[in-house]
C-alpha positions, 0 to 999 in steps of 0.5 A: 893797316891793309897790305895790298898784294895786288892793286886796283881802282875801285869801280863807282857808278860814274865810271859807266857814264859814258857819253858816247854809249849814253848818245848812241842810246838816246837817239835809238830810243827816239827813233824807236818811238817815231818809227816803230817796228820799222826802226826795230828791224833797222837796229836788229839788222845792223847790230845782230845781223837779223831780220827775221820775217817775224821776231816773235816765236810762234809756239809751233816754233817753239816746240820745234826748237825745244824737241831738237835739244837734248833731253837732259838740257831740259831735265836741267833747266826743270830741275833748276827752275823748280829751285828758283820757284820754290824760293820764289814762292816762299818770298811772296808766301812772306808778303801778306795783306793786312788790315787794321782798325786804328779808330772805331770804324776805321779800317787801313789796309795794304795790298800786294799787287803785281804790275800787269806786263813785265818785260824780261831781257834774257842777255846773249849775243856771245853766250846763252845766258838761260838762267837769267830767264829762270830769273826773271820770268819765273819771279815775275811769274810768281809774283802773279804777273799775267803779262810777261814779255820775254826778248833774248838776241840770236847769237851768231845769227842762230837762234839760242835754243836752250834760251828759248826752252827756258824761257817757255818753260818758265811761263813766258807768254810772249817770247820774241828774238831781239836784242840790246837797245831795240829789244829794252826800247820796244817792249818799254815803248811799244811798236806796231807788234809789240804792246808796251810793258809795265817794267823790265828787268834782267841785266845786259850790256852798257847800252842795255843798262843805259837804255834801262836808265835812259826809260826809267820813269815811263817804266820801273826797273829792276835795278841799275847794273854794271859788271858782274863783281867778285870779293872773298873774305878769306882766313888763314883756313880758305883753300887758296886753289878754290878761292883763285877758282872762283875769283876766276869764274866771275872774272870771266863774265867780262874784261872789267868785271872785278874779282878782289880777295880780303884775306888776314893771312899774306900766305893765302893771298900769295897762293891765291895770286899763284893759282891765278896765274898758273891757271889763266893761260888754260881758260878758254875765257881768258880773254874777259878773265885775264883782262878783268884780272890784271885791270880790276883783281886785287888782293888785300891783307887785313888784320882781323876778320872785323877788318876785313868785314869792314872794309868788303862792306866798304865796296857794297859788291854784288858776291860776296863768298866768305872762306872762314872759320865761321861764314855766318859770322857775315850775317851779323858782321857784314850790310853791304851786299848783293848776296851773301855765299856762306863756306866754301861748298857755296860759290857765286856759281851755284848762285848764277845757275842752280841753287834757287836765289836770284843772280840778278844782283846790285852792282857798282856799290847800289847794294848800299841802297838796294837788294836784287831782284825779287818777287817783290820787285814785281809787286806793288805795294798799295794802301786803301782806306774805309771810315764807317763810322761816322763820330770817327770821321767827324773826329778825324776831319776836326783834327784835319782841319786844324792840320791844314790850316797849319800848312795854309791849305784851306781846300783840305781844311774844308774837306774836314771840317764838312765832315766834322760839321755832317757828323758832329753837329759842328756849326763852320762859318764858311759851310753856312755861308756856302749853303745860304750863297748856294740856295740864293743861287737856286 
């Protein structure tokens, strides 16, 4: 029976459905599609205190801004992108295109193309949040995107200059200063400047996940987000110092952002619970972290690794890292997840900036029906049909009539049954009807 050392609720889906933040978006959005660019510097104006005389960066401005950081920023970002492409590439070298003769002369195939125009929503405001930019342009970029439109919001009036680099040196091909629900609403819709897209991805706030939901239909997303979520399932041999670090590090994306450790030894969780508290007064990020802690952190005591593997599948969480004896027992025991970080050398960290794999990740228990963000994402996957030869189509439209008359739709019966009587010599009552009427009509 679980031990709780420490309780909390559970966030759910519902729990973001706010219906203040839901109608303050959709009177943004209708705004957006009656007035344009107009109602798009109105919003920037009042919610980034920016007006820019364009928000679209020019490539002089561009080089500009990138030549005033320094150069290890750059050296950085290259190095961290060549990871995220790297693994990116493997994943569409996996998809492949294939065809299949299923009956003589008839060929099905499959195809994977990519949306023409992405749009990518780099989040900022408080933070320059650059990898969100390797992973969203990049994959795009990868899965052969020709179009990707890029938006990330000033942060204290000013321009985020890494943000920018990443985003150009990612392959962005349009790059614009605009945040939060104009920025998703104007690439999704288009204005005067700015030409709609086909599908937007990358994370946000409540309104940018409320505006992403609110748009879904007139363009694909890449998943429905809340607030970034931490679980560790630990064994008596986790270091409790690392794992109440990086419970912290998570904590620290936002005051509702949960951090819950499963662990089978109470003397781990009681020094878990120790760190944290010794740690959080010296965080400079205490006030999302210790919020998220004390509302949202729990700790919980199980049996058996089969226990607790269990009930980590039940929260269905973003990050999982597992602190055991045998992290890759997780990948058999464990289904429900965003990402799995094996051993206590991998932390959810590496994943948000540097080791390759996508941070853009399932949250609120959407990883039971969902992974993250990947270059299939930005594919759409499409079939195709040939028949070639003739007996095989006489064949098939035999069979297709008897199908839908099944169904009592007589207008696909026919379709068959003409190209059961064309190639098979089949006489059809209604087809000889049909040609008599039609050459009377002559």
């Amino acid at each position: 029976m679980a031990l709780h050392l420490k309780s909390a609720p559970t966030k759910s889906f519902t729990d973001t459905a706010q219906a203040d933040v839901a109608d303050s978006v959709r009177s943004v959005i209708a705004d957006i599609r009656a007035n344009g660019d107009e109602a798009v510097r109105r919003y920037a104006e009042k919610f980034d205190r920016w007006t820019p005389d364009s928000f679209r960066l020019s490539d002089e401005e561009i080089e500009q801004i990138m030549a005033g950081l320094d150069p290890q920023v750059i050296e950085d970002i290259v190095f961290v992108q060549s990871q995220v492409r790297r693994f990116a590439q493997a994943q569409r070298d996996s998809l492949t295109d294939i065809e299949v003769e299923t009956l003589p002369g008839v060929f099905l195939g499959q195809k994977h193309v990519p949306v023409q125009a992405a749009g990518a929503y780099i989040p900022g405001g408080k933070y320059p949040l650059t990898a969100s930019a390797h992973m969203t342009i990049i994959t795009a970029k990868v899965a052969g995107v020709p179009r990707v439109v890029a938006c990330t919001p000033p942060i204290r009036g000013e321009i985020p200059a890494a943000t920018v680099a990443a985003m150009k040196l990612a392959g962005a091909d349009e790059i614009y200063i605009l945040g939060g629900i104009q920025a998703v609403t104007a690439m999704a819709v288009g204005t005067e400047t700015i030409a709609p897209v086909n599908m937007i991805a990358g994370p946000g706030n409540a309104y940018v996940a409320e505006a992403k939901r609110q748009l879904f239909g007139e363009v694909g997303i890449d998943l429905f987000a809340g607030p970034t979520e931490i679980l560790i399932v630990a064994d008596e041999n986790a270091d409790p110092f690392f794992t109440a670090v990086d419970l912290l590090s998570q904590a620290e994306h936002g005051p509702e952002s949960p951090a819950v450790l499963i662990t089978t030894s109470r003397d781990l969780g009681e020094q878990v619970i120790a760190h944290i508290e010794a740690l959080l007064p010296g965080m400079s990020t205490k006030d999302y972290a210790e919020p998220a802690w004390r509302d949202w952190g729990q700790v919980i005591v199980v049996d058996d690794l089969d226990e607790a593997y269990a009930l980590a599948d039940s929260f269905a969480f973003e990050h999982v890292q597992v602190f055991t004896e045998n992290p890759r027992e997780a990948l058999e025991k464990m289904h429900d997840y965003g990402a799995l970080f094996l051993g206590e050398n991998t932390c959810v960290s590496y994943g948000d900036k540097v080791i390759g794999t996508n941070h853009v990740l399932p949250t609120l228990g959407a990883a039971r029906y969902t992974g993250g963000l990947w270059v299939g994402k930005y594919l759409r996957t499409v079939t195709y049909q040939e028949i070639v030869e003739p007996a095989s189509s006489a064949q098939l439209g035999e069979v297709c009539g008897r199908a839908a008359r099944v169904e009592l739709f007589e207008g696909h019966a026919r379709s068959g049954d003409a190209r059961a009587w064309r190639h098979g010599a089949r006489s059809f009552g209604w087809i000889d009807e049909a040609l008599s009427a039609g050459a009377g009509a002559r």
